[in-house]
Residue, then its C-alpha position, 0 to 999 in steps of 0.5 A: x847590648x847584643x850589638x856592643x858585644x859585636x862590636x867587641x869581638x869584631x875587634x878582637x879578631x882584627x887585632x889577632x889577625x894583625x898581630x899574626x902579620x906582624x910576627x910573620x913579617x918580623x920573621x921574614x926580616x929576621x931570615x932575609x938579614x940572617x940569609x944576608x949576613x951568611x953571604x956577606x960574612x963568607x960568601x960561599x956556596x956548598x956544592x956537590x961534585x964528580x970526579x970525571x971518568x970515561x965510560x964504555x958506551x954502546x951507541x945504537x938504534x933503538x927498533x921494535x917488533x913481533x917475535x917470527x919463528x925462524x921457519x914456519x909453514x903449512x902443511x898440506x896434503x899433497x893427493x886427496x884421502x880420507x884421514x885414518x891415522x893422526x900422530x900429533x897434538x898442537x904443541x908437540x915437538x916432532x923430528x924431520x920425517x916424522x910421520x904425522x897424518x896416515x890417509x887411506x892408501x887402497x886405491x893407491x896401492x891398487x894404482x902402483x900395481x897396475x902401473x908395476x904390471x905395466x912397466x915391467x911389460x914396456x921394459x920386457x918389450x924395450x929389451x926384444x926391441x934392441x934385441x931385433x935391432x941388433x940382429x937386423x944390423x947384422x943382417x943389413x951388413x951381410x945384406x940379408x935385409x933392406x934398409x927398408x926392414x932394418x928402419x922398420x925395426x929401429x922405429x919399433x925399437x923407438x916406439x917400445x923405448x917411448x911407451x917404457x919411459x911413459x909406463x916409468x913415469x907412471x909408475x914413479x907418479x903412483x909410488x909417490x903418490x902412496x908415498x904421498x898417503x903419509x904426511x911427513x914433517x918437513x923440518x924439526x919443529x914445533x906443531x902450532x895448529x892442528x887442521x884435521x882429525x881422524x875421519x875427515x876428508x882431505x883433499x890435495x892441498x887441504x891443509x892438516x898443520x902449522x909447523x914452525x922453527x923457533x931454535x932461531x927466531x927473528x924480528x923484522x923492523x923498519x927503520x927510517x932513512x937517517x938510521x938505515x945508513x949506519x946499519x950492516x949485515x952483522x951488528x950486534x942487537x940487544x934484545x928484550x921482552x916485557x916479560x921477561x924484564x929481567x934477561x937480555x938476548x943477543x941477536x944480529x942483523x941478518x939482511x938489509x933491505x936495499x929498497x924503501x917500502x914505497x908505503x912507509x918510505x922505511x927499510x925493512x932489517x931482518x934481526x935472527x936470534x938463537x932462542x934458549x934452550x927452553x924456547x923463552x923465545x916465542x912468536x907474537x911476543x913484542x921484542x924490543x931491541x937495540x942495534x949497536x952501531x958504535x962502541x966507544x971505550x972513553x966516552x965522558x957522560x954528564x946528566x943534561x941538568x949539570x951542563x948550562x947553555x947560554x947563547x948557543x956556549x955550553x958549559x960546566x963549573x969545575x971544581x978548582x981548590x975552592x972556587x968554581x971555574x967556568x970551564x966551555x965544552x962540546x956536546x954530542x949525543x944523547x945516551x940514557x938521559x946524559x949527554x956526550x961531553x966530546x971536548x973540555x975535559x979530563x980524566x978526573x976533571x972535578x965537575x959540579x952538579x949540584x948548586x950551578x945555578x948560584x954559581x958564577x966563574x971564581x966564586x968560592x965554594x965549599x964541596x960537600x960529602 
C-alpha cells in the first residue's frame, strides 16, 4: 500500500513539471509569433536621436603633483649665542624684517666697541698721514727734503691707509655681527616649524625656523616626451584638490625643462598658481591639473557606444524623415569619454543613439520623445 501511494505521487509531479513545460514553451511561441508579427506587419524600429551642435572643447594634458609654497626656506643662525628672546609661534604670519629670535649680544656689543675705538684711532692716523705727505711734497719741490725722506713719508702714509681699512673692516664685521644677534625674517610669510625655544644655545647656522610663501604656490610634474612637445611657458592649467572637489584654480606653466630627467626619462614643468585670499592652497596636498593646449570653439562630440567600427570604417546612422542612413566619419581624440567627430557632419545633423545595433542603411524608424 505504502509503496502504491509512491508511486502515485511520483506521478503526479511528473505530470506537474510537464505541464509547466508546456505552458512555458506555448508562451515562447505566442512571443516568438507576436515579435514576428510586429516586424513583418511595420517593420519599424523606435530610435532616440540628438540634434548635432558643435561645442567648445579645452584639449589638454592631464599631470598630477604635491602643492610646494612659492618660497620657502630655513632659517639660520648666522653668529653662535644663547637664545634669550623668541617672538613667534609655528604657524604665525610674519612681515619681511620682523624681528623673530633675540641672542645674547654682550659680548658682541663689547666687540664693535673695540673695534670702534680702533678705527677712529687708524682713521686719526691716516689723516696725520696725508697731512706729512702734503707738507713733504712741499718741501721736496723747495728741496728742503730728499726724495729719500718724502718716500719714507708716502710709504707711512700707505702703511696708515692699510691699517685703517683693516680696522674699517673689523668694525663693519663686529656692527654685523650685533646686527646678526637679531634674526629677522627674510620675506613676508608663514612660519612652519618652530626649531629653538628661550634658553638654548644657538650656534652659526643652527637652524630656529621654516618660513614659507604661499601667496603663490606651485606644482611641478614630469611629463612624457610625446606630452613635453605641445607644452610652453604660459598655457593656462586648471587645477583641482580632493577636498576641495567643488573649486577649480587657475594656474600657468612657469618653466619647462629643456632636459629629460636621465632616471625617469620625463621632463620636469613647473605650474605657479596665485592661492586665495585665504590660503585654500596648502603644501603637501596632491593637485591635479590639466594643461590646456588647444582650444577649439566647433568641435562635434559624440558618446563612443553611438559610433560603429567595421573593418577600420567608422560610422553613424542619421536620422533622415523616417529611415536610418548610414552616414561614414573621421574620428580624432578622446575628450571625457566622447569621442572627436573630425568630418561627416553638420550643424543639426539628427544622429541616432539608441537603437543602432538594429539598424541597417534605409531602414525605417520611428524617433521616439
Amino acid at each position: 500500500m505504502h509503496l502504491k501511494n509512491n508511486l502515485i505521487n511520483t506521478t503526479l509531479v511528473i505530470l506537474v513539471v510537464l505541464f509547466w513545460i508546456l505552458i512555458i514553451k506555448c508562451s515562447e511561441n505566442t512571443n516568438n509569433d507576436n515579435f514576428n508579427d510586429i516586424e513583418s506587419e511595420s517593420g519599424i524600429i523606435p530610435v532616440r536621436v540628438v540634434e548635432i551642435k558643435p561645442e567648445k572643447v579645452e584639449w589638454g594634458i592631464k599631470v598630477v603633483g604635491i602643492i610646494m609654497p612659492d618660497k620657502g626656506i630655513e632659517i639660520l643662525s648666522e653668529v653662535g649665542g644663547k637664545v634669550l628672546n623668541v617672538y613667534f609661534n609655528m604657524g604665525d604670519y610674519v612681515k619681511k624684517g620682523k624681528i623673530l629670535i633675540k641672542l645674547d649680544d654682550e659680548y658682541k656689543r663689547y666687540d664693535l666697541i673695540r673695534a670702534e675705538a680702533q678705527l677712529k684711532s687708524a682713521e686719526a692716523d691716516l689723516e696725520k698721514s696725508e697731512l706729512d705727505l702734503k707738507r713733504y711734497q712741499n718741501l721736496f719741490e723747495t728741496n728742503d727734503v730728499s726724495e729719500y725722506e718724502l718716500d719714507n713719508v708716502r710709504l707711512k702714509r700707505d702703511v696708515s691707509r692699510a691699517n685703517f681699512l683693516t680696522a674699517e673692516s673689523m668694525y663693519k664685521t663686529a656692527k654685523r655681527q650685533l646686527d646678526d644677534t637679531e634674526i629677522k625674517s627674510p620675506f613676508s610669510g608663514f612660519i612652519s616649524q618652530k626649531m629653538v625655544e628661550e634658553g638654548n644655545m644657538a650656534g652659526i647656522g643652527t637652524p630656529i625656523a621654516r618660513i614659507i610663501d604661499i601667496r603663490q604656490v606651485k606644482l611641478s610634474v614630469e611629463l612624457a616626451e610625446k606630452d613635453i612637445i605641445y607644452i610652453k611657458v604660459g598655457d593656462l592649467v586648471k587645477i583641482s584638490v580632493d577636498v576641495y572637489s567643488d573649486e577649480e584654480f587657475l594656474g600657468k606653466v612657469t618653466a619647462v625643462s629643456p632636459e629629460a630627467n636621465m632616471q625617469t626619462n620625463t621632463f620636469p614643468v613647473e605650474i605657479k598658481s596665485k592661492n586665495t585670499d585665504d590660503f585654500k592652497l596648502k603644501p603637501g596636498m596632491v593637485a591635479k591639473g590639466k594643461i590646456i593646449t588647444e582650444v577649439s570653439e566647433n568641435t562635434f562630440l559624440l558618446s563612443q557606444d553611438v559610433i560603429i567600427e567595421k573593418d577600420g570604417t567608422h560610422f553613424v546612422f542619421l536620422n533622415e524623415g523616417d529611415k536610418a542612413v548610414k552616414n561614414i566619419v573621421e574620428v580624432g581624440r578622446t575628450y571625457n569619454n566622447m569621442i572627436e567627430v573630425k568630418n561627416g557632419l553638420s550643424i543639426n545633423d539628427r544622429v541616432i543613439v539608441t537603437g543602432s545595433e538594429f539598424l541597417s542603411d534605409g531602414v525605417r524608424i520611428q524617433v521616439q520623445k
